[in-house]
N, C-alpha and C positions, 0 to 999 in steps of 0.2 A: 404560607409561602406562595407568591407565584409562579403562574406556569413556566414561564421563561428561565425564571430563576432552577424549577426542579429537572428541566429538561435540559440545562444545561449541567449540572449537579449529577445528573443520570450518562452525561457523555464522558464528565471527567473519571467516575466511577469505573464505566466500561473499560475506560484507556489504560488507568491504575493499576485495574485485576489483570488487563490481557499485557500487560508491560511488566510488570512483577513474577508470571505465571510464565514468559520467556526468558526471565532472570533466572527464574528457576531451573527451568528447561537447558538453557546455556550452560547453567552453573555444573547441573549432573552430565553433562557432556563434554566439557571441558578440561575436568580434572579427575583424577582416578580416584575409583572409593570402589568399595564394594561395592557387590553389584544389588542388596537390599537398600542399601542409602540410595542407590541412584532409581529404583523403584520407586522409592517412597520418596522424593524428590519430584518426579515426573507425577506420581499421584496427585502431587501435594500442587504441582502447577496447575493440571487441568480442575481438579476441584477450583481452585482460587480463580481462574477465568471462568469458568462454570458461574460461580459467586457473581462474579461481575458482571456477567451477559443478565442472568437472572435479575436482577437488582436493577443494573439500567432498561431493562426490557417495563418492571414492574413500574419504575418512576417515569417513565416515559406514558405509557400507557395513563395513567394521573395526573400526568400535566396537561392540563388542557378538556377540551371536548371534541368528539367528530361530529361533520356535521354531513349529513345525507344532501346527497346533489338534485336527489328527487323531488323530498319536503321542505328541505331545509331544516328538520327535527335535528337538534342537539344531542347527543347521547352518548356514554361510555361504554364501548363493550366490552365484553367479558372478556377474561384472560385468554382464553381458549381461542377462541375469534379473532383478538389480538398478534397473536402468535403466531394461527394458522393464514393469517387473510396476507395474502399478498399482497407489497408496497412499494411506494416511492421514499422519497426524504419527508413528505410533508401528506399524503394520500396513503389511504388504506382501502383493499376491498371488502367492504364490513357490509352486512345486513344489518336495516335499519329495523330497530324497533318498532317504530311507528308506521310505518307505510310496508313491511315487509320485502322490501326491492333492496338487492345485492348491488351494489355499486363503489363507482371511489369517491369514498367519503373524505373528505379536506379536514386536517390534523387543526384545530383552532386554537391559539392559547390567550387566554380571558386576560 
């Protein structure tokens, strides 16, 4: 699959879980139930966004390569990296592999 293809695949995802997990949310507020139903109702939203932020974070991070502004080296990084590096839509602050310098690396999709 291409990148394009999975990086858009990873936005409809996002939108799904967090648009289903406020149906949810709406629904235990909306209408009277006990108050366990409407617990596990609200559990059951934020896991399911949870699900989907994870998931499009995962496919996002796969589509594609970043590319250091330094060397120009190509490389994926780690989840962790991924997650914690501060961003734009299209730029990450990632540590290159290669040349060891922390910079915004430009999100590339092949």
């Amino acid at each position: 699959m291409n990148s394009k293809k999975m990086l858009a695949i990873s936005v409809l995802i996002g939108v799904a879980n967090v648009v289903a997990g406020l149906v949810l949310i709406i629904i235990s507020s909306l209408f009277q139930m006990d108050l366990w139903i409407r617990v596990l109702l609200s559990a059951t939203a934020v896991l399911v966004i949870g699900t989907g932020i994870v998931c499009a974070c995962i496919l996002d991070k796969n589509a594609g390569t970043f590319e250091c502004k330094n060397c120009n080296h190509k490389f994926t990084p780690t989840m962790m990296s991924y997650i914690c590096g501060a961003h734009t839509f299209n730029k990450r602050r990632l540590k290159c592999p290669a040349c060891k310098k922390v910079s915004w690396c430009r999100h590339k999709f092949d």
